[in-house]
N, C-alpha and C positions, 0 to 999 in steps of 0.2 A: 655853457656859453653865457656870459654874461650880456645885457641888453641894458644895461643902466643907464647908460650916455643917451641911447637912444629913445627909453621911453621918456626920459627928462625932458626933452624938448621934446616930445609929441605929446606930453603934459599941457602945452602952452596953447596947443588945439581945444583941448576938451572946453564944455562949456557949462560949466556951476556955477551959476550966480544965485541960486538957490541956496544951495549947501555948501559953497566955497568948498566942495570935497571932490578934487580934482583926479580923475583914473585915466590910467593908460595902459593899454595893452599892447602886446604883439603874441602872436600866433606863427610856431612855426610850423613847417610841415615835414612830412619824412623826407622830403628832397630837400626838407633847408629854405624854401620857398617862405617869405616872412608877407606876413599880413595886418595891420593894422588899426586900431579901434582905440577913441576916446571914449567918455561918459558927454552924454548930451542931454544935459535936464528941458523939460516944460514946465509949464510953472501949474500945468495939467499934471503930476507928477505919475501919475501910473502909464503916458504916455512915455514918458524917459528911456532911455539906453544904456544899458550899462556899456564899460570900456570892451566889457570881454566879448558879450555878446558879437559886438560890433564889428570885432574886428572878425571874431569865425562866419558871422553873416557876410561878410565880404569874401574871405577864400571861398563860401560857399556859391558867393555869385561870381566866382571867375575861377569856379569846375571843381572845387577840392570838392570829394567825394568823404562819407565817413569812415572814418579809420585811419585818414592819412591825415590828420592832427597830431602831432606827439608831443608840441610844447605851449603852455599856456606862458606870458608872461606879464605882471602885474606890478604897478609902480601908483602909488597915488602918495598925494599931499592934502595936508587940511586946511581950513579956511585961515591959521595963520602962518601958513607957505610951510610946516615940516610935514618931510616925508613920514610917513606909519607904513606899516604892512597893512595891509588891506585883503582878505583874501575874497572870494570870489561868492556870490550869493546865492542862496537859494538856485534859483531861475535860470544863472550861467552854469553852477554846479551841472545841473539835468544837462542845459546844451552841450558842454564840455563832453560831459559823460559819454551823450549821443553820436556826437558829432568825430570823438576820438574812439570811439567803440571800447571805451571803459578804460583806456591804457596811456591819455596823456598824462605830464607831468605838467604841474605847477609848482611855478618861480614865484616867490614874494617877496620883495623887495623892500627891507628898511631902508636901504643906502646903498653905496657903489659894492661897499663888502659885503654886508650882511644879507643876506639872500635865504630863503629856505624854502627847501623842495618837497614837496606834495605829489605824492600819487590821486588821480581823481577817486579812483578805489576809496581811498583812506578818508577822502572829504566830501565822499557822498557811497556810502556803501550801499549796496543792494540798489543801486542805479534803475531804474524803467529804460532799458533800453531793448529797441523791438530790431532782431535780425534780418526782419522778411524785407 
């Protein structure tokens, strides 16, 4: 499932006037259920939100449970408007991880065609994720 059209204008959301390094996400879920997150900088910067974060902290406050994550998707642009692949950091890597119980996929998105996909497995191995 491609999302490109759709994280392109929920780009227009996020708020970087710091880093002009604009992110967008969507999250989907096993039902298909689509959830959404930009990057929201402080000029406090460890206060900041990544796009991904974001958006899984929202299906988590409107009941997604973990496990039922299965697609991460990511689209960002830099401070002179072109899109890059951007993958996901540190800190979303863990949440992704947790949140998908080790089995979502990530989308990175240069452009409408170029896309490449990511097992969380693969881009965070040996994950800390607790079953209890």
């Amino acid at each position: 499932m491609n999302l490109f059209s759709e994280l392109n204008n929920l780009l227009e959301n996020a708020y970087a006037p710091y880093s002009g390094f604009h992110v967008a996400s969507i999250v989907v879920t096993e039902e298909g259920k689509h959830y959404k997150g930009v990057n929201v900088e402080s000029v406090a910067y460890p206060t900041t939100i990544c796009a991904e974060r974001n958006a899984i902290f929202s299906a988590v406050t409107e009941g997604i449970r973990p496990g039922e994550i299965k697609e991460v998707h990511i689209l960002a642009r830099n401070e002179e408007g072109s899109f890059i692949p951007a993958f996901p950091c540190g800190a979303c890597r863990q949440v992704i991880a947790e949140q998908s119980l080790g089995k979502a996929k990530v989308y990175v998105y240069a452009s409408a065609s170029e896309v490449s996909e990511h097992t969380i497995e693969t881009l965070l191995p040996h994950a800390f994720i607790s079953l209890t």
